[in-house]
C-alpha positions as CSV (number, residue, x, y, z in Angstrom):
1,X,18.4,21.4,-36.7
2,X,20.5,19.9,-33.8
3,X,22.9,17.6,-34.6
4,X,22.0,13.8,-34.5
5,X,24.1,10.4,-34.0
6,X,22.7,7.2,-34.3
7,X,24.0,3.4,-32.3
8,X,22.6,0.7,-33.7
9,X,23.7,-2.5,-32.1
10,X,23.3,-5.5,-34.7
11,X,24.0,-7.9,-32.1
12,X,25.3,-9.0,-28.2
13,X,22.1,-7.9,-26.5
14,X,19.8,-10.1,-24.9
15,X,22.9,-13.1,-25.6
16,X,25.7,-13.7,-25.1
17,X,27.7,-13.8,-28.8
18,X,27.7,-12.1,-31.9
19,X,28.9,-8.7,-30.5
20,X,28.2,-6.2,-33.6
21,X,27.3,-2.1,-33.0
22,X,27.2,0.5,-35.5
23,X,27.5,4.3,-35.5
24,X,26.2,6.6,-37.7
25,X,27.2,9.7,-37.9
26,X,27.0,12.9,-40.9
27,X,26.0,10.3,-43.1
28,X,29.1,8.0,-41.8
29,X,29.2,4.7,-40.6
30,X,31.3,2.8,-38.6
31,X,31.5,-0.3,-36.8
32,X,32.7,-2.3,-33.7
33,X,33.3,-5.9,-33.2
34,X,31.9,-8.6,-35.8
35,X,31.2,-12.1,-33.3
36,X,29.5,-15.0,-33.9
37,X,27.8,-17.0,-31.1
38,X,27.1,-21.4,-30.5
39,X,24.2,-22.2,-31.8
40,X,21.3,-23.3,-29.7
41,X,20.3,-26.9,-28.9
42,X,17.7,-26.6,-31.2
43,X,19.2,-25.8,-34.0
44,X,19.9,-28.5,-35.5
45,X,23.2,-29.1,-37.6
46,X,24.2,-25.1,-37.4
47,X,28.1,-24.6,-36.6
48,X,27.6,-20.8,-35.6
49,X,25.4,-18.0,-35.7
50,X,26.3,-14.5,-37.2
51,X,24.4,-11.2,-36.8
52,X,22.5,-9.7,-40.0
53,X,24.2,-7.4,-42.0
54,X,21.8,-6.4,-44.2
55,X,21.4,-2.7,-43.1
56,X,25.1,-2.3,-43.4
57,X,24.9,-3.9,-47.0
58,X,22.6,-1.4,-48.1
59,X,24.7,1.6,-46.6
60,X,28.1,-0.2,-48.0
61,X,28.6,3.3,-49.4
62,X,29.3,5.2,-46.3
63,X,31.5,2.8,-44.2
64,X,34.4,3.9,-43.5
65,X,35.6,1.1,-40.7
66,X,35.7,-2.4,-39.0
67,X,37.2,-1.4,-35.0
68,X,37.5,-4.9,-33.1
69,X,38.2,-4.4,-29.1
70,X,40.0,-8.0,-28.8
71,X,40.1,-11.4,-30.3
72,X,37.6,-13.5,-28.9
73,X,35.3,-15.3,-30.9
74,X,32.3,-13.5,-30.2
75,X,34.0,-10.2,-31.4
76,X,35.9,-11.5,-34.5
77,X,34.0,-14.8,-34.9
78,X,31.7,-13.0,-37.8
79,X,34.5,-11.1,-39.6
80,X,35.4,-13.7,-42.7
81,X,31.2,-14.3,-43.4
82,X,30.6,-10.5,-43.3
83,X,34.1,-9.6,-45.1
84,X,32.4,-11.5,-48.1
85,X,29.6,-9.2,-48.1
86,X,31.3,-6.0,-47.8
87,X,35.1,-5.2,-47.9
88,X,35.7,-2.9,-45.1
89,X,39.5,-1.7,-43.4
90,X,39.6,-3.6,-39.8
91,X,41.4,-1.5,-37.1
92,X,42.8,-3.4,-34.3
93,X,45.6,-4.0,-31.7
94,X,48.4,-6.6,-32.9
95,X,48.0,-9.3,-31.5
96,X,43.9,-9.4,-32.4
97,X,45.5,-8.7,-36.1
98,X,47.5,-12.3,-35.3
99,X,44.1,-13.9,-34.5
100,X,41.7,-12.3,-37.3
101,X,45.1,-13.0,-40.2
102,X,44.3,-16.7,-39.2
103,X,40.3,-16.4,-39.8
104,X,41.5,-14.5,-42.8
105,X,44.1,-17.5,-44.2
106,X,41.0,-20.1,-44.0
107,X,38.8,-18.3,-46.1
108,X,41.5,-16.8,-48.6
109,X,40.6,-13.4,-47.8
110,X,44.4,-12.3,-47.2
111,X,45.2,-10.4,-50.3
112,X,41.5,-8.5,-50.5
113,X,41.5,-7.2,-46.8
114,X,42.7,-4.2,-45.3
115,X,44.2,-4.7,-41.7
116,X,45.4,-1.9,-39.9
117,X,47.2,-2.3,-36.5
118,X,47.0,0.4,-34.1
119,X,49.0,0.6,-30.7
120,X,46.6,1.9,-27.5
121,X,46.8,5.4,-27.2
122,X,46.5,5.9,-30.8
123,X,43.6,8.0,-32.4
124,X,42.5,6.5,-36.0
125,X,40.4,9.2,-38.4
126,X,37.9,7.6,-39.6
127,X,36.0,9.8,-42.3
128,X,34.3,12.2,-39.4
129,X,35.3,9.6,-36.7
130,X,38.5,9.6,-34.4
131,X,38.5,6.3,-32.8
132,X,41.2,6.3,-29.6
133,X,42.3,3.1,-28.7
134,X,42.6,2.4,-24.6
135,X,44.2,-0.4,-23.1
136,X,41.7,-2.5,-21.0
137,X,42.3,-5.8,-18.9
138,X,40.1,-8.7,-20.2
139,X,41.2,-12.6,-20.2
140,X,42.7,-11.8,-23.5
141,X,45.9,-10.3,-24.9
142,X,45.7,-6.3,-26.1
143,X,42.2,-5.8,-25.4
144,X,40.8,-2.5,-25.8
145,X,38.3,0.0,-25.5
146,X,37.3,2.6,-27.5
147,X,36.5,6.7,-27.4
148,X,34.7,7.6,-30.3
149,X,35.4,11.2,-30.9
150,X,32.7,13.4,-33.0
151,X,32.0,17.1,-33.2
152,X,28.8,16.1,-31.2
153,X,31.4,14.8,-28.3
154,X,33.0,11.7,-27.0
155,X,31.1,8.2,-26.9
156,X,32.8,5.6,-24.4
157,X,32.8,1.8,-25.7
158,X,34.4,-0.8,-23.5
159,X,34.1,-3.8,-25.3
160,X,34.8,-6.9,-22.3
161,X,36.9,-5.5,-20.0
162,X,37.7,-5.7,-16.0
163,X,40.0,-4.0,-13.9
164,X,42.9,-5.7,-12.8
165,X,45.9,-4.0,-10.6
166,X,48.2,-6.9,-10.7
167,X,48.3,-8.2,-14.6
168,X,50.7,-10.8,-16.1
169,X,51.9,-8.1,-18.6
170,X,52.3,-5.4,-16.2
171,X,49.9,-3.1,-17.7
172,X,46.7,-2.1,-15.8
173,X,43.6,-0.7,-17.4
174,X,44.6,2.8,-18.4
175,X,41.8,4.5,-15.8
176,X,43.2,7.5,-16.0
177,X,42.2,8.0,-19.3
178,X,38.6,7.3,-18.8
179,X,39.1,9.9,-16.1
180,X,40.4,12.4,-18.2
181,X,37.5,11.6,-21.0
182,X,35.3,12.4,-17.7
183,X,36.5,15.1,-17.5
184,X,36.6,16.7,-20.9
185,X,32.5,15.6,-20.7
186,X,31.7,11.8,-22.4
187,X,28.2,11.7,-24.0
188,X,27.3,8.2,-24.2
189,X,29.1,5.3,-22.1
190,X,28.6,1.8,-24.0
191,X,29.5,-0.7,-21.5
192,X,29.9,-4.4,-21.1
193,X,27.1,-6.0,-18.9
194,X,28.4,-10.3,-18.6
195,X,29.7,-9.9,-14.9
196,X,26.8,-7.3,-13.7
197,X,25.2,-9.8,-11.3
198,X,28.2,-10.3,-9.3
199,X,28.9,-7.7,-6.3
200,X,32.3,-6.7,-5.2
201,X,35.5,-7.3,-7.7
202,X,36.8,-10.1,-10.2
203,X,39.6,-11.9,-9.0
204,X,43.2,-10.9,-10.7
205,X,44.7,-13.0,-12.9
206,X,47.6,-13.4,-10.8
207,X,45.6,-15.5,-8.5
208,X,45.5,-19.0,-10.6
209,X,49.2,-18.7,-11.4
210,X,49.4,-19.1,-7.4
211,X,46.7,-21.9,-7.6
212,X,49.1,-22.9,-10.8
213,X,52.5,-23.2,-8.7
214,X,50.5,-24.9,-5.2
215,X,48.8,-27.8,-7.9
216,X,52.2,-28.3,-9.6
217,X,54.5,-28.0,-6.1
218,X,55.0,-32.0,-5.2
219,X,52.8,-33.5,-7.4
220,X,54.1,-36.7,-8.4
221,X,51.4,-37.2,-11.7
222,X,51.7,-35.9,-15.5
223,X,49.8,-32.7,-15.2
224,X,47.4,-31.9,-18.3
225,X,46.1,-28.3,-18.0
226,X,42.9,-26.8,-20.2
227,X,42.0,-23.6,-20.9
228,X,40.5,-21.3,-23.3
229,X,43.3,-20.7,-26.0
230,X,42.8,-17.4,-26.0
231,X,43.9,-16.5,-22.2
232,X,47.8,-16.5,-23.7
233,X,48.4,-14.9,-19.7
234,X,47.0,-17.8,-18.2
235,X,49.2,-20.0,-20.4
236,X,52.3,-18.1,-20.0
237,X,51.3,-18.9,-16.2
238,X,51.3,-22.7,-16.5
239,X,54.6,-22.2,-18.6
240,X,55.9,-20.1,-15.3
241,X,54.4,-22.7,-12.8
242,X,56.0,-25.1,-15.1
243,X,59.5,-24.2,-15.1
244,X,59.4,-23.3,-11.7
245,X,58.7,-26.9,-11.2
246,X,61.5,-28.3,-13.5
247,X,58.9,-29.5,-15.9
248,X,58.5,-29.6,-19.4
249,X,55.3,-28.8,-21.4
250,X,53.9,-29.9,-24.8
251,X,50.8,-28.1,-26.4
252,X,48.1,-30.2,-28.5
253,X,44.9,-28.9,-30.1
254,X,44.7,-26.8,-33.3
255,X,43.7,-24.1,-31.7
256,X,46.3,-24.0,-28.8
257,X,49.2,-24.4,-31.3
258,X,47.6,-21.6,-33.9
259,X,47.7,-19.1,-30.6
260,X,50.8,-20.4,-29.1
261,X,52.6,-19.7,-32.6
262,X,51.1,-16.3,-32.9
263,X,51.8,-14.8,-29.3
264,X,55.4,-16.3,-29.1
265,X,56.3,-14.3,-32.6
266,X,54.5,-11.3,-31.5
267,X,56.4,-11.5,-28.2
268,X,53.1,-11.8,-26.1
269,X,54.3,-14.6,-24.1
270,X,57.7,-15.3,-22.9
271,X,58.7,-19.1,-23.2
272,X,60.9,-19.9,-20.4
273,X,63.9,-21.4,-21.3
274,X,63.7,-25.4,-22.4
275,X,60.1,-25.3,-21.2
276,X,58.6,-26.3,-24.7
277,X,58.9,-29.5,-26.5
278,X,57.1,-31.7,-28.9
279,X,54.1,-33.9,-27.6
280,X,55.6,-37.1,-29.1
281,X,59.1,-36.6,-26.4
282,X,57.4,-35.5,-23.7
283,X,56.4,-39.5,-23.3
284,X,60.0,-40.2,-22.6
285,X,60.3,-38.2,-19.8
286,X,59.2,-39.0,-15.7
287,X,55.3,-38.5,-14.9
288,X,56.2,-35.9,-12.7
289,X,58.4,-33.9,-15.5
290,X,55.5,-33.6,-17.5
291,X,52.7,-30.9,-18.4
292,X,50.0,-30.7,-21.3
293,X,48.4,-27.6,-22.1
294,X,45.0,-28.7,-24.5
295,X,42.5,-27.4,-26.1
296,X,38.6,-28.5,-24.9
297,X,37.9,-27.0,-21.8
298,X,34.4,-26.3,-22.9
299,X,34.0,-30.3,-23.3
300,X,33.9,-29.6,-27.3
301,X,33.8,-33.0,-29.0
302,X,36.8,-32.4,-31.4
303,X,38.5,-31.0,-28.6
304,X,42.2,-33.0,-27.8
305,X,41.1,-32.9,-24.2
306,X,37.8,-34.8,-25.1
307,X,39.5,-37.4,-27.5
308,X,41.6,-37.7,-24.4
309,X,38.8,-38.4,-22.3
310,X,37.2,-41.0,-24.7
311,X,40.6,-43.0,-25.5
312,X,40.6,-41.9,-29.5
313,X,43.9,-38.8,-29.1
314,X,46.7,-40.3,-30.5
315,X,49.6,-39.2,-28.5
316,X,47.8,-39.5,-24.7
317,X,46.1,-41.7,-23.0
318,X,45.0,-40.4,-19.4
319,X,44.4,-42.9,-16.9
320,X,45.2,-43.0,-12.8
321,X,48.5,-41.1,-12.8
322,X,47.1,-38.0,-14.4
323,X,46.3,-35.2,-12.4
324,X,43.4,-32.9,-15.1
325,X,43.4,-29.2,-14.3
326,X,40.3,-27.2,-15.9
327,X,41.2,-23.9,-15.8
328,X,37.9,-22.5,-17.5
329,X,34.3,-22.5,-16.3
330,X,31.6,-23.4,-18.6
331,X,30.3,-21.0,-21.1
332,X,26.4,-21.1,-20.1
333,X,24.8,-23.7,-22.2
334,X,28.4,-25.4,-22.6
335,X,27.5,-27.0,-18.6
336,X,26.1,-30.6,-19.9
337,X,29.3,-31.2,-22.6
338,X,32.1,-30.1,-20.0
339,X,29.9,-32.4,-17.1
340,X,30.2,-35.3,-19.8
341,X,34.1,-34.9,-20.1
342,X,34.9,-34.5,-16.6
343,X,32.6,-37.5,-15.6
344,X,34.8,-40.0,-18.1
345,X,38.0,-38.6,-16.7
346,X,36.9,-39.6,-13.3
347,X,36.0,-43.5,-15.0
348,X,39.3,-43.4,-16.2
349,X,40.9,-43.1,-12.7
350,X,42.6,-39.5,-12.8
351,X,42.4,-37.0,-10.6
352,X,40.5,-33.9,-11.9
353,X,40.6,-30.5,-9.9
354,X,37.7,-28.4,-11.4
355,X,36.0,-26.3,-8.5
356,X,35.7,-22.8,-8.8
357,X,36.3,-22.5,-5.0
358,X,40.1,-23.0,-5.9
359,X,40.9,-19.9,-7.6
360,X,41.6,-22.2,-11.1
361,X,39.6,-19.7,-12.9
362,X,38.9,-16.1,-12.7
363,X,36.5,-14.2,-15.2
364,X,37.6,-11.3,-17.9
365,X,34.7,-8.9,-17.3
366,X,34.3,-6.8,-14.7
367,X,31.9,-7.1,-11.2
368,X,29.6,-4.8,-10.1
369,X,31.8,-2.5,-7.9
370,X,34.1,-2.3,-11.5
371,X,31.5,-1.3,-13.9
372,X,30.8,1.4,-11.0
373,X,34.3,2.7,-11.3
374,X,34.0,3.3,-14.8
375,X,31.1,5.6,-15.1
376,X,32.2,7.4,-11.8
377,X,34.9,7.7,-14.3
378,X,33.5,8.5,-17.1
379,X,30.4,10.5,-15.6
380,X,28.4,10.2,-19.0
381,X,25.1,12.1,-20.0
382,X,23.6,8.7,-21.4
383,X,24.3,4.8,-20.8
384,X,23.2,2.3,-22.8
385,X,24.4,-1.4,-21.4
386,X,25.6,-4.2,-23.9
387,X,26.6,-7.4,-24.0
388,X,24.1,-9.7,-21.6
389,X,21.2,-11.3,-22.0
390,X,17.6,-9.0,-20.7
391,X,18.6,-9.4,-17.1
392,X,22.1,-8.5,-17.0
393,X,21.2,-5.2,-19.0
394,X,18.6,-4.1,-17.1
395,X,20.6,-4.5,-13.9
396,X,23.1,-3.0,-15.4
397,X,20.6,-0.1,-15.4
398,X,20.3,0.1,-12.3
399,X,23.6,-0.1,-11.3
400,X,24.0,3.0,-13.2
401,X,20.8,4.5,-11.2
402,X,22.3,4.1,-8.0
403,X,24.8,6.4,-9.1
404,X,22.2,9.0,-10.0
405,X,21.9,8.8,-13.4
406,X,18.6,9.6,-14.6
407,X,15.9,6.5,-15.9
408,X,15.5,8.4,-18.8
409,X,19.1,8.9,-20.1
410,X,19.3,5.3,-19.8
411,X,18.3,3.0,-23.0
412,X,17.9,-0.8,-22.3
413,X,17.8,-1.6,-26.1
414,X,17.3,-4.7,-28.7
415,X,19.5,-5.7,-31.4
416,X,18.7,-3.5,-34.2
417,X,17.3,-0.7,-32.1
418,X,18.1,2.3,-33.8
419,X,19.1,4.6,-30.9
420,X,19.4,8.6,-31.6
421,X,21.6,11.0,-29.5
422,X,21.4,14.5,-29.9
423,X,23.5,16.3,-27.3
424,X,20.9,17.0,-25.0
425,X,18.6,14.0,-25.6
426,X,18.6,9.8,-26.5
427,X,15.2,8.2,-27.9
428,X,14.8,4.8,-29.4
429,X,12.1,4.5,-31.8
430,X,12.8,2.6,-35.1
431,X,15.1,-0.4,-36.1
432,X,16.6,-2.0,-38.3
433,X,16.9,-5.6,-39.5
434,X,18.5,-7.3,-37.1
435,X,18.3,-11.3,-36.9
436,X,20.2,-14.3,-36.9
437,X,22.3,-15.7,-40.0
438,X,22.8,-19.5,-40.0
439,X,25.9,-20.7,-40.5
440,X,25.9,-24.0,-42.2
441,X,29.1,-25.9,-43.8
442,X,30.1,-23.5,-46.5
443,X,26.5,-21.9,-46.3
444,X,25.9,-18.9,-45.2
445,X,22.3,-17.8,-44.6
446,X,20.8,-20.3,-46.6
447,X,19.5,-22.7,-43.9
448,X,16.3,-20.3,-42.4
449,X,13.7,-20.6,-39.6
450,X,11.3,-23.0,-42.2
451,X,14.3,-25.6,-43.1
452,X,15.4,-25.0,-39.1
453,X,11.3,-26.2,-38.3
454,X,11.5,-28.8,-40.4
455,X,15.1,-30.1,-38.8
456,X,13.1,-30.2,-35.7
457,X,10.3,-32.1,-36.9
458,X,13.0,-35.0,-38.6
459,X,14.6,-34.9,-35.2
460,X,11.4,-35.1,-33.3
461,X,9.1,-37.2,-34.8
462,X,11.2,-38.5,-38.1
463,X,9.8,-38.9,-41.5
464,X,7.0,-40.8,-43.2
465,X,7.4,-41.0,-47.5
466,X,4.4,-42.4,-49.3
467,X,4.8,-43.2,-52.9
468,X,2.1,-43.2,-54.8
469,X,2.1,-45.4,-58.9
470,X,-0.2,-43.7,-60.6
471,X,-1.5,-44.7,-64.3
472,X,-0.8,-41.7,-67.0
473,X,-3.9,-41.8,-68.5
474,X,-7.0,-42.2,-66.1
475,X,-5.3,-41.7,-62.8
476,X,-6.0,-44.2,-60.7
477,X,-3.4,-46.0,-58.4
478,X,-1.8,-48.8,-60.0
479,X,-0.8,-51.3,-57.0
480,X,-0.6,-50.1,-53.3
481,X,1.3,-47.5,-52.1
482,X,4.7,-47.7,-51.1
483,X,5.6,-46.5,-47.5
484,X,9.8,-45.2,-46.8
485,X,10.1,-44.1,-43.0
486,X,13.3,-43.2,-41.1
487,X,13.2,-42.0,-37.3
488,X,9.4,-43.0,-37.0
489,X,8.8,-46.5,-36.1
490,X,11.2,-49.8,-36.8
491,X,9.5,-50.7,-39.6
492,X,9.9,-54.8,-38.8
493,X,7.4,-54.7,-35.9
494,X,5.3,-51.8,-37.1
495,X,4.1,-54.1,-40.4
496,X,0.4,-53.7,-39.2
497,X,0.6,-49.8,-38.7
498,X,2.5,-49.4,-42.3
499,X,-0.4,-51.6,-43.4
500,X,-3.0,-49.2,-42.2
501,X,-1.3,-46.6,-43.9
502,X,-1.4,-48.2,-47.1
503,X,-5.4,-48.3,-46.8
504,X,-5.6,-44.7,-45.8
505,X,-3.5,-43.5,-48.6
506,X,-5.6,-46.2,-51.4
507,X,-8.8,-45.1,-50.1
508,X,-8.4,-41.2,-50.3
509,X,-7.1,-41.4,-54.0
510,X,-9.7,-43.7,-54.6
511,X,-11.9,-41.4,-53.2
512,X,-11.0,-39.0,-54.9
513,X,-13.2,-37.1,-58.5
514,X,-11.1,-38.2,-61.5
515,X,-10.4,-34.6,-62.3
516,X,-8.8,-33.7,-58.6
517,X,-6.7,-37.0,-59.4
518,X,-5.5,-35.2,-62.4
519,X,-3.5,-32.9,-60.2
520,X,-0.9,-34.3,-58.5
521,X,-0.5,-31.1,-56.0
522,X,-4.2,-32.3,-54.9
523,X,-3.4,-35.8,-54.5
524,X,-0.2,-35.1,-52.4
525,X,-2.2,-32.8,-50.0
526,X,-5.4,-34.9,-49.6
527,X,-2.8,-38.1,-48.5
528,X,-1.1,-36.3,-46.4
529,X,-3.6,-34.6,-44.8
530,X,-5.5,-37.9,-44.2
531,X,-2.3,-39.7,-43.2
532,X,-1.5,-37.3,-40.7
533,X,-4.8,-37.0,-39.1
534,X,-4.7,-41.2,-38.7
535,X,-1.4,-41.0,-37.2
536,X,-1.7,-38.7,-35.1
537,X,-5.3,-40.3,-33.7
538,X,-2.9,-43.7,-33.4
539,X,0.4,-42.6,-32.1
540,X,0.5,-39.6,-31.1
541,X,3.2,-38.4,-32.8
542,X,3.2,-36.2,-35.9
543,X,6.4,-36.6,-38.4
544,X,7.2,-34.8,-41.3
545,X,4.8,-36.7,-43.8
546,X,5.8,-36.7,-47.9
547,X,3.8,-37.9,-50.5
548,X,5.3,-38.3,-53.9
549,X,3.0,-39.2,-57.1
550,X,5.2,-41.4,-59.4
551,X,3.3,-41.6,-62.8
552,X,3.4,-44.7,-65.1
């Protein structure tokens, strides 16, 4: 019997977000990364979405790892929801330990959790896993990818990476390893898809520090820079710029401080010299002495940059001599929010330098030509693309056919798509279960697709309550029904409608056998069926309609 290994990725394909793959192997599981993604517009009221664990539940018995590749959100977003489920040792780089101790902190999960650091270049054993860590470039701090070492061979995972020559820590990609992994023969290369539909290369880092120093040189304003908090190298660059410039920077947003405390103590980002100081001096100082790095450069509305925007931040109000740098583009569905902050910072009279076209942003994940480098690299037997929505995966495919890899050593697969290797073959045949998990306030998984319907309806078409005195002993209504509605009509110049829907509602209990009024199940459906029918003949519209029996 040949030797079998499964990948079952529980999330990141077909979205972007909630980045989740297991392997299983001699009756051993692991797994990589544990992200959340944004909820939809349509889901109403949801603050994130986390993938399904329940396959990993039922196999908590043979887990034997958490591996994260780096600290974004959609890699560690998931970790404190899941860690409640099952307790599992996380293996990560240092500075993603910095970022997933905080997650940890809010959800008092400190003292129960396992968290192992591991430097790149280090091999963990993981029960019949060995799990190297390889330094990657990605907009992020001590990224990494991962070769998963089992008897069967070696199994590339990148995780977000791209390939950058000249980066602000001075470490490039390690490609010689990948090489070398080519070399020794790699059986399956899992790689990341986001950038696939871009030819040629992604820009170095090094290229908005230059954009940094030209914005800064001269300009007479108070600079106030956003960018993702994460990209600690494209702060460190404003802090560069900064200094350079004789100018003094103060950080607001929760998320900017948290990040800006944990790379300075782990030495990821060196503070020039009198650079830093608190938001509340900065005020003192000359316009052009002054730089603020915020949080909100996806137009969040807690953000500090968007209380900036709408005059409610208490420490600064932007108006004409502001010069706003958004360093970031917008996360795709994000477009609309960032479009809304950047239009009131115009009203208010600054200046705001956005475009693309001046190098103010450059992407962590790697162009077409980049993804090519890595399976010449790599020269796998199989390829399985991840992280992208259907597009980017299947021409990620092909990308991966123009090199001459075979169609059918290629899996384009779903999340929950049970996909088994042996060493000379890959077939995808069952799954597991492999949805979305509401996250809801302190609820997890307890808002579903019927309460998420019914959110839609409120929102939609708003709600219609009918209550209905009914006598205890022969049933029959005791004065007209009462009608509630909110988000339907404005119920001061609707009187005639709310009048017709007292009639409907009297006549069908009236209409009604004396034993059907007995049950008040029957009585609820028969109004609300006849309600809903009349309304929607009338206006058109169909809202969430509740009857309730009251009895007296």
């Amino acid at each position: 019997m040949a030797e079998k290994l499964k990948i079952i990725p529980l999330g990141g394909l077909n979205e972007i977000g909630k980045n989740m793959t297991a392997y299983e192997y001699g009756g051993e599981i692991i797994v990589v990364d544990c992200g959340m993604a944004f909820p939809g517009d349509d889901m109403y009221g949801i603050d994130c979405v986390i993938p399904d664990v329940t396959y990993l539940v039922k196999n908590r018995s043979r887990l034997r790892g958490l591996f994260i590749t780096h600290g974004h959100e959609d890699h560690i977003g998931a970790i404190p929801y899941v860690l409640k489920q099952i307790n599992l040792p996380i293996y990560c780089t240092k500075f993603t330990a910095g970022l997933i101790k905080l997650k940890l902190q809010e959800h008092g999960l400190v003292g129960s959790t396992k968290l192992i650091t591991v430097e790149p270049g280090q091999t963990v054993r993981a029960g019949k896993f060995q799990v190297e860590f390889i330094h990657v470039n990605h907009s992020i701090a001590d990224s990494v990818a991962f070769a998963i070492h089992t008897r069967m061979g070696a199994i590339v995972h990148t995780g977000d990476f791209k390939i950058d020559s000249t980066p602000i820590d001075g470490e490039v990609i390690d490609l010689a390893r990948f090489g070398e992994l080519g070399k020794q023969g790699v059986l399956a290369l899992l790689a990341d898809s986001t950038n696939v539909e871009r030819p040629g290369y992604t820009m170095s880092e090094r290229a908005v520090g230059a954009t940094f120093k030209r914005q800064f040189t001269g300009c007479q304003q108070r600079i106030i820079v956003t960018t993702f908090a994460s990209n600690v190298h494209r702060i460190q660059q404003v802090l560069d710029a900064a200094a350079a410039c004789g100018r003094k920077v103060a950080v607001t947003g929760r998320s900017m401080e948290n990040i800006m405390k944990v790379s300075t103590e782990l030495g990821y980002m060196k503070v020039p010299k009198n650079t830093l100081v608190d938001i509340n001096r900065i005020k003192g100082l000359p316009l052009n002495q002054q730089v603020i790095v915020t949080t909100g450069s996806q137009g969040e509305e807690m953000s500090a940059l968007y209380r900036m925007a709408f005059s409610t931040h208490k420490q600064v109000d932007i108006g004409p001599g502001d010069k706003v740098i958004i360093s970031a583009s917008a996360i795709p569905g994000n477009e609309v929010t960032v479009g809304r902050v950047i239009n009131e910072l115009f009203r208010k009279g600054a200046d705001v330098v956005y475009d693309k076209a001046d190098m103010l942003h450059v992407s962590g994940h790697a162009c077409q030509e980049e993804l090519k480098i890595i399976h010449a690299l790599t020269k796998p037997r199989f390829f399985i693309p991840l992280h992208g929505e259907q597009r980017m995966l299947q021409i990620h495919k092909r990308v991966a056919e123009s090199m001459g890899m075979q169609p059918n050593n290629i899996i384009v697969a779903d999340n929950g798509s049970v996909i088994e290797l042996t060493t000379k073959h890959i077939k995808c045949e069952t799954s597991v279960p492999a949805g979305e998990v509401f996250v809801d306030g302190s609820g997890v998984g307890e808002v579903g697709a019927v309460v998420l319907n019914d959110r839609k309806l409120l929102a939609e078409d708003g709600m219609v309550v009918i209550v209905l005195p009914m006598s205890s002993h022969d049933h029959q209504l005791l004065c007209p029904p009462e009608i509630v509605t909110r988000g339907f009509v404005y119920v001061k110049e609707s009187e005639e409608l709310l009048e017709s829907l007292r009639r409907v509602a009297t006549e069908t209990v009236d209409g009604m056998s004396a034993r059907k009024r007995r049950d008040e199940g029957d009585v609820c459906r028969a109004v609300r069926s006849a309600v809903s029918s009349y309304l929607y003949k009338h206006t058109k519209r169909s809202p969430m309609i509740i009857p309730m029996v009251t009895k007296l």
